[in-house]
N, C-alpha and C positions, 0 to 999 in steps of 0.2 A: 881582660887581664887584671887578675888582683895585684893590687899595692898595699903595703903596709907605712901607716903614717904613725907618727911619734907624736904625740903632746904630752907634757910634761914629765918624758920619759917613760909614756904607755903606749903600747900600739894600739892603733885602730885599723881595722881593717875597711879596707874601701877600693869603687871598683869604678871605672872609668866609663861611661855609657859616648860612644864616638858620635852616634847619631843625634842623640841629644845634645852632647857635648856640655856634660855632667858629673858632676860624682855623685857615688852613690859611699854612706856613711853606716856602716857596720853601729844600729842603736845597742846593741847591747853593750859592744864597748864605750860608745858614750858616756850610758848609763853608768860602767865601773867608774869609768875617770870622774863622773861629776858626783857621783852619790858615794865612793869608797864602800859600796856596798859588798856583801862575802859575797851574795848569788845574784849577779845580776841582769840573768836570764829569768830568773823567777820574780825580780823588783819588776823588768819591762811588761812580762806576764800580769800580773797584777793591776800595773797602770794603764796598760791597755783594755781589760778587764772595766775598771772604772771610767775611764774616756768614754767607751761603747755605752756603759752605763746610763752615760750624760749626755747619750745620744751624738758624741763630736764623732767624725767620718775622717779622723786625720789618718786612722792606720787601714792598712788591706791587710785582707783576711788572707795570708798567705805563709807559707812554710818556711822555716831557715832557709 
């Protein structure tokens, strides 16, 4: 089940994992609220682009 969370009057979207008993954190909203960027689907794009670069293994290669 998706949720919609607020911080500082943005939403994020986020999604509840039962089994794990976790949330899971919508990063491109993130990315808006912390960077005020205009596209920040193409800012995440990017930075995960350079991460791989640097060899770090934080993100999976995987689809919206």
């Amino acid at each position: 089940m998706a949720n919609i969370k607020v911080f500082e009057n943005k939403k994020i979207r986020t999604q509840w994992n039962e089994k794990e008993e976790d949330w899971y954190f919508s990063v491109v909203d993130v990315v808006a609220i912390l960077t005020d960027s205009p596209n920040p689907r193409n800012y995440w794009k990017v930075l995960k682009h350079r991460l791989l670069k640097e060899g770090s293994e934080l993100v999976t290669n995987c689809n919206r």
